[in-house]
N, C-alpha and C positions, 0 to 999 in steps of 0.2 A: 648535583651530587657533591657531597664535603668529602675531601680527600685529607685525615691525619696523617702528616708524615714527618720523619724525622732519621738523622743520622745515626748510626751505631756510637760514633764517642760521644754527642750532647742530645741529652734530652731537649730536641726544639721540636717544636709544632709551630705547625704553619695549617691555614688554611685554606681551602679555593673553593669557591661555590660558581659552580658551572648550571646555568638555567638553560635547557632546551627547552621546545615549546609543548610537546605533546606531554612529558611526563616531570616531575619533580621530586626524584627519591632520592634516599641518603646510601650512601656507598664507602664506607670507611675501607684504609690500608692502614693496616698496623704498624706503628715505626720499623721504617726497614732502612736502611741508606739506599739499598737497591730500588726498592719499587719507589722510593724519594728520585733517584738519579735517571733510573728509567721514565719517568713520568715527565720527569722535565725535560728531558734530552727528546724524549718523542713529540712533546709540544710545541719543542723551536721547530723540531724537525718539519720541513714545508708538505705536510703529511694531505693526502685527499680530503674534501669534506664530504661525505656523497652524503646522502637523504634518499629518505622512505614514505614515498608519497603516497597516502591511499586515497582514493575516493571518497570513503566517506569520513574522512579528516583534513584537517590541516598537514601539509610535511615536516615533520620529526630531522631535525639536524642532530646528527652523530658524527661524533671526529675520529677517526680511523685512526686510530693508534699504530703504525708501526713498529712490528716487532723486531725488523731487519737493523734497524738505530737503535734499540735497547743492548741490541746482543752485540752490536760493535763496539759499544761502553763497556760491556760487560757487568760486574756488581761492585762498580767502581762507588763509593758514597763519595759525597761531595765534602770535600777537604782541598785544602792548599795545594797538595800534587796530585789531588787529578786536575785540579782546574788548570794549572800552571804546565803541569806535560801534555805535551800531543801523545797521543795514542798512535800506535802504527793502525791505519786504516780509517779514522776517523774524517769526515769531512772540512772543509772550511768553516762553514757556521757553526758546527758543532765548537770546534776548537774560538770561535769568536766569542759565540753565547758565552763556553767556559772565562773568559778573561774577562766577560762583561760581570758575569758574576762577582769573580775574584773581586774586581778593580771596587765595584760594590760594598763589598764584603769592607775591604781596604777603608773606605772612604766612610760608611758607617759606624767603623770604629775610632776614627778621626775626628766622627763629631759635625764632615765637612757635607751630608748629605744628609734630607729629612725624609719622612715618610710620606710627602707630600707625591703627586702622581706626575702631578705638572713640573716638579723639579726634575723630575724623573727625563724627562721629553727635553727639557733644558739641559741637559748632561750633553755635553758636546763629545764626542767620537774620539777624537782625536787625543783625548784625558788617557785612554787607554791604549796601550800598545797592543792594534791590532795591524793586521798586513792589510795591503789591497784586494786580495780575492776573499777574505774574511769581511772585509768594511762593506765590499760589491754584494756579498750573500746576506750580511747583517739587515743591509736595507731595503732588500728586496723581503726580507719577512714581515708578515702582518704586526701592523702597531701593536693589536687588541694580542698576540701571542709572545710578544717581547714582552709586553706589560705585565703578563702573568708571572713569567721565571723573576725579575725584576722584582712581582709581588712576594712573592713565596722567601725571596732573600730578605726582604726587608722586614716579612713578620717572623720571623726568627728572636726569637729572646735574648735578649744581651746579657742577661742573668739567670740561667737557667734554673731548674727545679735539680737536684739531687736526683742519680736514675735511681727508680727503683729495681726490685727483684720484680720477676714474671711468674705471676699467679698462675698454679697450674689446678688448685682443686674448683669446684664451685659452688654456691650456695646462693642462697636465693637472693640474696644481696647485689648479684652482679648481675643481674636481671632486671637492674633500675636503669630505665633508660641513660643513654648517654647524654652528659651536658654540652652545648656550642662551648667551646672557648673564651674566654673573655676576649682574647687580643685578635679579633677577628678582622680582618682584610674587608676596606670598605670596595663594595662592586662600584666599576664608572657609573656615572649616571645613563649613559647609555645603556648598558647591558640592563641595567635595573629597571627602563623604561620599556624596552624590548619584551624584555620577561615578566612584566608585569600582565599582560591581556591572557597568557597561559594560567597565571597562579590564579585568576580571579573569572573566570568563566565559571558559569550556571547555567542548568539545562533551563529553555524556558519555561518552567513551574514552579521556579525555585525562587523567591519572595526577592531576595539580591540579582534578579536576573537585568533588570532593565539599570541597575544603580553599576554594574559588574560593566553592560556595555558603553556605559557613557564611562567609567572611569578610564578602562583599555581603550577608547576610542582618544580618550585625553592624552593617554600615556604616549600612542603612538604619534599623533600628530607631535606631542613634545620632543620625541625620540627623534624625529623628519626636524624637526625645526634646529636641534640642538646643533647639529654638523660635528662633522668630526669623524663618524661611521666609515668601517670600512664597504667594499663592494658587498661583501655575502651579508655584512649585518644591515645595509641600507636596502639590498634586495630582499631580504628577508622581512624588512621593517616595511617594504610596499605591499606585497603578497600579502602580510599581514593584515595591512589593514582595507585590501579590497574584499580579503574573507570578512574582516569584521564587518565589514559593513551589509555582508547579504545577510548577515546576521542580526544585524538592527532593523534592515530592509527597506528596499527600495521605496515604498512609499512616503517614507523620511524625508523632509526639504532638503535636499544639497546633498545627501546621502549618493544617490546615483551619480551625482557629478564627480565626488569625490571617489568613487570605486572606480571612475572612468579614467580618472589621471593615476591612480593607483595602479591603474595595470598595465597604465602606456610606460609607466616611469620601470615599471618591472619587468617588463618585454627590453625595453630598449636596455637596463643595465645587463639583463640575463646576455642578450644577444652578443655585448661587449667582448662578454668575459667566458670562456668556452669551459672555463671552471662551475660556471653558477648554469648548467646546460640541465641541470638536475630539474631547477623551479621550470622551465621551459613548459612541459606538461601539465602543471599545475595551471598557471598563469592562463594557457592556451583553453584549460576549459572555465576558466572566469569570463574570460573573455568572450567566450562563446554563450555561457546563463547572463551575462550581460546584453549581449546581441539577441536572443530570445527574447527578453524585458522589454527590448525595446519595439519589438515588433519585425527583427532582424533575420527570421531562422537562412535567408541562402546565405546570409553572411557569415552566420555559424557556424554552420553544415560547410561552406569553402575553407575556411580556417581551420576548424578540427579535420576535413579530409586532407589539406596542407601538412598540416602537424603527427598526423598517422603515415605518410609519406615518408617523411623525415624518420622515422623511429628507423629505417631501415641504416641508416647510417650514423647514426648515435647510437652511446653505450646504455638506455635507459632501461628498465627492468621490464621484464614481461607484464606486470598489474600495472606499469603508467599505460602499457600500451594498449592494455583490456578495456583501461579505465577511457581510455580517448575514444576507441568505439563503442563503449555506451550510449556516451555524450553524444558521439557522433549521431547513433541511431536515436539520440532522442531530438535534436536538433531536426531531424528529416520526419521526425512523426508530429511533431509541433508545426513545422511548415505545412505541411498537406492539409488543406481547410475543409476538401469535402470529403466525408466522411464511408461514402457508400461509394465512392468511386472506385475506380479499379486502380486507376493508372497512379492516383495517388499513395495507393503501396507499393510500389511496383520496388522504387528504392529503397524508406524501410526494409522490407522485407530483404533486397537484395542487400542492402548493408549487414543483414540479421544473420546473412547468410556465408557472408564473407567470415565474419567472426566466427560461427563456427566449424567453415574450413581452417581457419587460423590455430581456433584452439585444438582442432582434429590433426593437424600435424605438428605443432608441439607436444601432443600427448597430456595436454591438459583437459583431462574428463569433466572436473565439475564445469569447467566455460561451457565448454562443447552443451553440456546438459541444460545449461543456464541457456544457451541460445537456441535451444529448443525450447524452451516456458517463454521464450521472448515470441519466438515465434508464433506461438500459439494466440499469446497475447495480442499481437500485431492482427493475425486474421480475423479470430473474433471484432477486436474495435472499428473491421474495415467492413462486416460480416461479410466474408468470403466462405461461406459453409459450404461450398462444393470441395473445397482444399485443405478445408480445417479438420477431415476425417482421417486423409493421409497423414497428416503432418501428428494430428494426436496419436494415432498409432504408432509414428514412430517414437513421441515423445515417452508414451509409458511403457516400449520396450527398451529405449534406452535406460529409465528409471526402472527398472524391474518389475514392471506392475503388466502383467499377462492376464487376461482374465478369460474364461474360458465358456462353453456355452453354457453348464453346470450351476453357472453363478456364483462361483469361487476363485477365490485368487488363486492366482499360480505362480509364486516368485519364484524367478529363478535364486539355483543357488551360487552365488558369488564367495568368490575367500572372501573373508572376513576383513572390512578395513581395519588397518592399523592403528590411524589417525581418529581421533575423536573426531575434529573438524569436518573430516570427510563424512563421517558416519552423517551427523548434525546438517551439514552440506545437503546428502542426498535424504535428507528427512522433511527436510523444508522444498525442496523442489519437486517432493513427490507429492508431497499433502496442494500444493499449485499446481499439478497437472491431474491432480482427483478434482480439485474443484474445475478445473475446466471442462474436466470431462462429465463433470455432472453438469454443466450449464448448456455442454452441446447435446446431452442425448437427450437432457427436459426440452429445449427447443424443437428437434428435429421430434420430438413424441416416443422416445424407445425407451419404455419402462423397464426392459428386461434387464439392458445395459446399463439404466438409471442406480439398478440396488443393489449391485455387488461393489460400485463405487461408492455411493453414499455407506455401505457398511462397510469399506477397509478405513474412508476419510473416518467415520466414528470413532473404530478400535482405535487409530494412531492420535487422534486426538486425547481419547480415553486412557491412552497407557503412558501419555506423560510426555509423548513426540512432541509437542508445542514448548519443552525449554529450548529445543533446539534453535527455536529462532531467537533466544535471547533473550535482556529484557526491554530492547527496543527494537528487533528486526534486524539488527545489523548482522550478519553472514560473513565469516571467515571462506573464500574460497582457497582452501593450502594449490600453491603453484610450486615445482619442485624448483630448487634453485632461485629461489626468490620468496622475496615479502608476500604474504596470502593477499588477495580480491578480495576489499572490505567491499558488499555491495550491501544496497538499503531494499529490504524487501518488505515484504506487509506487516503490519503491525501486530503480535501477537495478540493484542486487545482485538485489534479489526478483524484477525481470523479465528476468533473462536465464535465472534458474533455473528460474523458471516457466515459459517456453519452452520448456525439456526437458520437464519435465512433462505440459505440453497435448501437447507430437508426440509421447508416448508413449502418451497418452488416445485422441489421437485415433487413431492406427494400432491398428485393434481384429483386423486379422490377424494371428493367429499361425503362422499354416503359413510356410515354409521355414526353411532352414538359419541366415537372418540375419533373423529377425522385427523390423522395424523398431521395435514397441513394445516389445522386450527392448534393443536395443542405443540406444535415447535416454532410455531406465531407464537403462542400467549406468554409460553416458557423463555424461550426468546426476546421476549421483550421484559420480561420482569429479570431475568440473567443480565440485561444491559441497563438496567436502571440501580440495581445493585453496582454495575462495574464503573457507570459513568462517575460514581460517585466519588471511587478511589484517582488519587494522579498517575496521570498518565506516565509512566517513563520515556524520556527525550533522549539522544543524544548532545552533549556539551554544545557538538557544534547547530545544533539545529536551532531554530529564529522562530517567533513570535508567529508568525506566520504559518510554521510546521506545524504549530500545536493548534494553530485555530484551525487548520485544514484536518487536523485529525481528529476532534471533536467533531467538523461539519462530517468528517465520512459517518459517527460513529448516531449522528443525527438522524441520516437519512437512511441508515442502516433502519433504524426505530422505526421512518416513516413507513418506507417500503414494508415491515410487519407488521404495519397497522392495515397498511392497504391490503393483505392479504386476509387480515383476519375479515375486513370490510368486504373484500369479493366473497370468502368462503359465508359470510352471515346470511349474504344475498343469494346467491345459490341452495342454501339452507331452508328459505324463506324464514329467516330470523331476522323479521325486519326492525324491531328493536334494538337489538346488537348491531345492527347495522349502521343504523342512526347514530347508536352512540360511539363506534368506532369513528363514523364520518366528521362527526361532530369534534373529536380527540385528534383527527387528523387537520383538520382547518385548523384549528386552536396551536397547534405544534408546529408546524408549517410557517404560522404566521408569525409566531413567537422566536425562532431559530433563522429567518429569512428566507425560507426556504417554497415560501407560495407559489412562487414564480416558477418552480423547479418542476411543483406537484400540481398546478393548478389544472393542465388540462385532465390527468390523470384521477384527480377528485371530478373536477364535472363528471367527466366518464363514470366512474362509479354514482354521481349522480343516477346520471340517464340510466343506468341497470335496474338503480333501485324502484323510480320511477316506472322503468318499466312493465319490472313486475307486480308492482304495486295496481297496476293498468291504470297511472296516470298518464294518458296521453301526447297528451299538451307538452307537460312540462319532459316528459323524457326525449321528445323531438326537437326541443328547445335545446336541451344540454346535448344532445348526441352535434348539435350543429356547431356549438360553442366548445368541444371537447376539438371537433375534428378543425376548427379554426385555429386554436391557440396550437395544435402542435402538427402544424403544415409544414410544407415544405418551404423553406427558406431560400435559396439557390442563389437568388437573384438580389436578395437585400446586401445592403454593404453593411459593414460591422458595428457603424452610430445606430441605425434601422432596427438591427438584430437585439443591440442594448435595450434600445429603449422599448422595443415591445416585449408582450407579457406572454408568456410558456416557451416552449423548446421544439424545434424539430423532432419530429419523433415520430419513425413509421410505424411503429407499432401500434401507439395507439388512436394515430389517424386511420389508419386501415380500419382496427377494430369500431372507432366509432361511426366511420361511413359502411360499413356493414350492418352496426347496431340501428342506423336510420333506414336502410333500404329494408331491415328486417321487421322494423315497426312498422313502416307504409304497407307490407304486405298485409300485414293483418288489419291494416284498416281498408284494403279494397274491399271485404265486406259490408263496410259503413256506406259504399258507391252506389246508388241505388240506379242512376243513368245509367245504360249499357255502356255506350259510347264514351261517358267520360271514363268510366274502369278498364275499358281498353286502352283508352289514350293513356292513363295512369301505370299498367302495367307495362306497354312499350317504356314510356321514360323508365321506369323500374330495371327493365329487362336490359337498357341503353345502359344505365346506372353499374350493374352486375358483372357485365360483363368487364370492365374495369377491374372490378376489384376481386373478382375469381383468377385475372392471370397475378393481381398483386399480394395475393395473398398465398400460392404457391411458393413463394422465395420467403416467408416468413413464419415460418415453425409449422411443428404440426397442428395446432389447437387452432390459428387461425386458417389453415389450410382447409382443417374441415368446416370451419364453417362457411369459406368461400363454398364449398362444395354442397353445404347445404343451399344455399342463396340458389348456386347455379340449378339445383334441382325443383325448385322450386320454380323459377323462373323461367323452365325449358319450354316448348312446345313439344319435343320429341320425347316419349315415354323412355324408350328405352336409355337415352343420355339421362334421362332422372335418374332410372335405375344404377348408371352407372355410377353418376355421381355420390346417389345415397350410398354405393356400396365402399365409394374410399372412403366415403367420411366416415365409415363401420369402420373400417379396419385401422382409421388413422388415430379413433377415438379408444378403440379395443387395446393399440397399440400403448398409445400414453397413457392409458388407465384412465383415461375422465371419464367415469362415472355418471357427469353432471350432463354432457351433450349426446350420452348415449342414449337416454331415453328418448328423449327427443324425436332423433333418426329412428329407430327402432318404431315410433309412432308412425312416423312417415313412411316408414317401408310396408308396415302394417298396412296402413291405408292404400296402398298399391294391390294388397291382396284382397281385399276386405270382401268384395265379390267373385274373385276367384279360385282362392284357398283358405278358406274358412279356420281348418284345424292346423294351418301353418300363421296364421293372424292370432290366433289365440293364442299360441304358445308367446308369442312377439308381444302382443299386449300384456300377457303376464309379467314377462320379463321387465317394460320397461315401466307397469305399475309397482312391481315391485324397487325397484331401482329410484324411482322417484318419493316412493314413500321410507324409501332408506336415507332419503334427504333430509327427512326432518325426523330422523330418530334422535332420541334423548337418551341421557345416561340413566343406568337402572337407578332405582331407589334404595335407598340403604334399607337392608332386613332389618326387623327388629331383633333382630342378635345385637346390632349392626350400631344401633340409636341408642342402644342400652348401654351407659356408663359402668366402665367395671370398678373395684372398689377404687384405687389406686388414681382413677383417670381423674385427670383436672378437667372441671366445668370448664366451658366455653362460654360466654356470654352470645345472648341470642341478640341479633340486632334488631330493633322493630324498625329501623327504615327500609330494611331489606324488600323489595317487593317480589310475591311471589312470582315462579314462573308461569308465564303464561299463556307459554308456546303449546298446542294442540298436538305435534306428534305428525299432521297430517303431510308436512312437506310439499311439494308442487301440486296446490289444488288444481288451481286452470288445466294442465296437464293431466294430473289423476283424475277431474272430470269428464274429459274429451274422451282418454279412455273406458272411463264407465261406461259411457255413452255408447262407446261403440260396441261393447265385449256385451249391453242389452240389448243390442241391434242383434248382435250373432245367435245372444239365446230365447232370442222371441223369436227368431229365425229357423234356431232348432226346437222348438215347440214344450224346451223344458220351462216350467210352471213354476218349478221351486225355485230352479236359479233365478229366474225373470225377477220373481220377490224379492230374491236375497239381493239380487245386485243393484235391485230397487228402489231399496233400502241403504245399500252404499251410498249410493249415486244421491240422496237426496243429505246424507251425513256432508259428501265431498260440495254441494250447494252450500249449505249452510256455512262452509271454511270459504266458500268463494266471497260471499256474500260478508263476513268478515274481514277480508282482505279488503274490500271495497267499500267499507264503511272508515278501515284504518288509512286508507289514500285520503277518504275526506275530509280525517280531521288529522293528517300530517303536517308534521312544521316541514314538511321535504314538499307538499303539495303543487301545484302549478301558479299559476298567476292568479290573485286572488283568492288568496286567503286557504287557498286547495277547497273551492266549493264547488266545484265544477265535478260531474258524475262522472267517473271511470266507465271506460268504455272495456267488456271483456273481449279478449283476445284469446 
């Protein structure tokens, strides 16, 4: 800030440019003598430094002005008698500084002192007649704060300007920016070196981003090298530049060694001086993202629970001490390697929990609510879904989101907050505990619960709730009596996209013409290819690193709705779109780095398509190579883990060794040996059992189709029964449309000789439901086609090829049906239907027989060339 100041008898100015690190703005004082004598009198004065540390910045130094030293001066201006009289009441130093001035003053009119800084330091003490408890208090104050009163004497004008009169009307003239002064006060080279990495920071998108870190990395090393620094500007100058460097990052040569002595150098000064106890918390969580880096987290995790200790006997603000158990809890979620363990949440969570009892009896809500979305977060990553049902109901009756069996929100009503922040606060923390709650009732299968949540996340999104997070995530949480919890939460870019995503997850029907999980895929991803294009907004302090990790989320976001659009085409039997999603998913994957991430996940939709294509071969081929690449790992050390190719992943090992035990069954028909189809069915039945108890703990969609496996596989009817009948209710439940036909066939066939007119109804239903799989959108009327006068042509593409989907949806299935619903009515002796469905039956061949010519000349085909005959299943 530039302070103009000057005395009431002489027009003098003087200047002082004061650089903190977070902000650089300009603050003018009107010539006053007072706020001139106030200003410097509070400046000797040995006044606290304290700082405002946030999270997600750098700490801010502010110098505490004491008002108690202005008001003992009073609105003395600085003149020969006040410098020369003691004041009743005033201090030693004060009356010292005074005589240092004068003696100054004295000496610059003599001719016998220059404006040189160094001459300045060379002024021996004893030139001035001061006392011994004045000379004691002189020297005990900061060089860098002598130097300033010091400065402000010597830019003073030896020839002033004539004062003028003070302008009282105004006009548009005095609206011209102010000019700096000519006779401006050179800053030390220190301070100048110091305050250089604040002035020249760039977020990383900004073209001088990488030229910005290397010059502030120069400055500061120069600033360390130069000597001469006091304690707070040399701690300040380490801190410095251990942030700058996670900001250049650690992959850098030499970079991590030098953030390594940077923080031992700032620990051991901090520890010195009970003055600098402020950087303490700072320092302590570098030190601890440095101990993560290295592969360190109990070293972390003991250090910040050391330093959370400590807050109870330091005077440090409430948000350092928020800010250390974040760190702390993130340190203990980085530590715990496996993932599906119990015991390795055990502390997470219990640290999650600590916090916010912490925040529950200082009366800070937004914590308290924030360590509720922690929590949630924490269960889910560990999937503990037996505890993640309590824990969300408490989290959205804390956040006011009730919802009721109606399928309406119910918020309650609260007063109204005061504070915007707060409003913004609980805006952002409610739109994270919709989307959690939409990820746990899509898993668990409760479509009821699924759509009152996906439409409040809608509204709030729709009505403009997403400035709340800003324009990069950062979150003010206001703390009463203190600086607010800067915390770093999702990216606005990442949560509008991921809202496509989740309402694509969650709508798990694909039957009709407009399947809602195809068209918030497709929308979705042309929404993210318009947004990728724009930049991203950073925070200053955020590093190379931050912004390549937020492009890879905003990648895989992309991937993930290709993969959706690719399941829903296969379920569809749109096995064009299929191809060509599959096709756009290798190609993106490999092109982003990203193969290794989705590789078993593409085989997997391999093997589906395969599947139903009734290529054999190859869909048992990929169902083996999906369920390899994303095994369980447990045992490998973390070179092993590197270097082989996919990711642990139960989900879709489970799903793919069910997808193989599901294709063996249908080929026990091809078994023509008794004995060997028995033997075949045992290993089957050996097989099943497995993956019926492991697919109980992993949602509902594959719940049920463990449950079909196991019925399939029983020898006791009535356990088939049973089993068909969860997988009804668990598919009823999440609305899949696509595995209810299915079961519905199967239940069917359980009656087929015993309840004829309850089999029919059952066949209908799930003929119908299958052939709502491959519906298509209407045709535009010829109202519709017909240009009105006004309308601009469209050019017609001729590469476009037409469609060429039949409409028919699950042949194989709609043929077994047929088959059986002729059985019932040559059964009941009707003639007409027998024809009519006759005549279905041999339309639904014709689509088989299509399907079975397209396996053969597939570029997805099996080994050789796909010449090999599909076998029907």
């Amino acid at each position: 800030a530039t302070f103009d100041a000057g005395t009431t008898e002489a027009s003098e100015r003087e200047e002082l440019i004061i650089l903190s690190r977070s902000s650089f703005e300009e603050a003018r004082i009107n010539p006053s003598g007072q706020e001139s004598s106030a200003f410097i009198d509070s400046y000797i004065h040995d006044a606290p430094t304290t700082s405002t540390v946030n999270d997600s910045g750098p700490p801010t130094n502010v110098i505490a002005f004491e008002q108690s030293s202005a008001a003992q001066i009073g609105a003395m201006p600085i003149t020969d008698h006040n410098l020369t009289t003691d004041a009743e009441g005033t201090e030693p130093h004060q009356r010292a500084a005074r005589k240092i001035v004068l003696k100054l003053q004295s000496s610059r009119s003599t001719g016998r002192l220059s404006h040189d800084a160094t001459t300045l330091k060379a002024k021996r003490m004893h030139d001035i007649d001061i006392s011994q408890p004045e000379l004691s208090r002189i020297q005990d104050l900061a060089p860098a704060r002598l130097l300033v009163v010091i400065i402000m004497v010597l830019s003073v004008d030896d020839n002033p300007r004539p004062s003028k009169r003070t302008r009282f009307s105004s006009s548009s003239d005095d609206m011209a920016p102010l000019s700096v002064p000519e006779a401006s006060t050179r800053l030390p080279q220190s301070m100048l070196l110091l305050s250089l990495p604040t002035l020249l920071q760039h977020p990383p998108g900004h073209k001088h981003h990488s030229r910005s870190l290397f010059l502030s990395l120069f400055a500061l090393r120069k600033c360390l090298s130069s000597g001469g620094l006091d304690v707070n500007a040399e701690c300040r100058a380490w801190t410095d530049l251990a942030e700058l460097g996670f900001r250049i990052g650690l992959h850098e040569p030499g970079i991590e060694n030098e953030i390594e002595k940077a923080i031992t150098k700032a620990t051991l000064i901090a520890s010195k001086h009970p003055t600098l106890n402020v950087y303490q918390p700072r320092i302590m969580r570098l030190s601890a993202r440095l101990a993560l880096h290295q592969g360190k987290p109990k070293l972390a995790s003991t250090s910040l629970k050391r330093d959370i200790a400590s807050f109870s006997t330091s005077n440090n603000q409430p948000h350092d001490l928020y800010a250390s158990h974040l760190e702390y809890i993130t340190s203990l979620t980085a530590g715990s390697t496996c993932v599906s363990s119990g015991d390795a949440s055990i502390k997470p969570l219990s640290a999650i929990r600590d916090l916010y009892d912490l925040a529950t009896h200082n009366k800070h809500g937004n914590v308290s609510r924030l360590a509720l979305v922690l929590e949630l977060r924490q269960l889910m990553h560990y999937g503990q879904w037996t505890r993640f049902a309590s824990a969300l109901q408490r989290a959205e009756q804390a956040h006011d989101l009730v919802f009721s069996a109606s399928s309406e929100v119910q918020v309650d009503k609260q007063p109204e907050t005061e504070l915007k922040a707060d409003r913004d606060a609980m805006k952002v923390l409610q739109i994270h505990v919709l989307m959690f709650g939409l990820i746990f009732y899509t898993h668990v299968g409760d479509g009821d619960a699924t759509q009152p949540r996906m439409k409040k996340l809608h509204d709030m999104l729709d009505s403009g709730d997403l400035d709340a997070f800003g324009p990069f995530g950062v979150v003010d949480l206001p703390l009463a009596d203190s600086p607010p919890l800067q915390v770093q939460v999702t990216h606005p870019r990442i949560v509008i996209n991921l809202a496509f995503l989740l309402s694509s997850v969650s709508k798990r029907d694909p039957v009709g013409r407009k399947p809602k999980r195809k068209l918030f895929a497709g929308e979705g991803i042309q929404a993210l290819e318009r947004d990728i294009k724009r930049e991203i907004e950073m925070p200053i302090w955020a590093s190379q690193s931050d912004l390549d990790e937020m492009y890879q989320r905003m990648h895989k976001i992309r991937a993930d709705m290709i993969c959706e659009l690719a399941g829903v085409s296969i379920c569809r039997s749109e096995f064009s779109d299929a191809e060509k999603h599959l096709s756009e998913l290798i190609a993106f994957t490999r092109s982003h780095n990203l193969f290794s991430t989705y590789c078993a996940r593409i085989t997997l939709h391999q093997a589906h398509l395969a599947h139903a294509l009734g290529n054999t071969e190859r869909a048992l081929k990929c169902y083996r190579v999906a369920a390899y690449l994303s095994r369980p790992r447990t045992g490998m050390s973390a070179g092993e883990k590197k270097e082989d190719e996919g990711y642990d992943d139960p989900f879709v090992y489970t799903s793919a060794r069910a997808g193989e035990i599901w294709l063996r069954i249908g080929c026990l028909c091809d078994i023509v040996d008794e004995e060997q189809r028995h033997q075949e069915f045992q290993i089957l039945k050996t097989m099943s059992s497995g993956i019926v108890k492991t697919t109980e703990g992993l949602g509902g969609t594959l719940q049920a189709i463990g449950c079909v496996i196991g019925a399939c596989l029983t020898d006791e009817f009535l356990q088939a029964k049973s089993y068909l009948r969860t997988a009804l209710n668990l598919c009823t439940a999440s609305q899949d449309n696509h595995l209810r036909p299915l079961i519905l066939s199967l239940i069917a066939g359980q009656y087929l000789h015993t309840a004829p007119e309850h089999t029919q109804t059952m066949l209908a239903t799930a003929d119908q439901l299958a052939a709502g799989l491959g519906a298509q959108p209407k045709a535009l009327s010829s109202s519709d086609k017909t240009p009105t006068k006004n309308a601009t042509p469209k050019p017609v593409s001729k590469s476009k090829k037409p469609d060429l989907s039949d409409g028919i949806g699950n042949a194989y299935l709609r043929l077994w049906i047929g088959e059986r619903n002729l059985e019932l009515k040559k059964r009941a002796g009707d003639e007409a239907a027998v024809a009519q469905q006759a005549y279905v039956n041999e339309k639904l061949r014709g689509a088989v027989e299509r399907v079975r010519r397209r396996a053969a000349r597939s570029s997805f085909g099996g080994i050789g060339g796909g010449l090999e005959t599909p076998t029907k299943r």
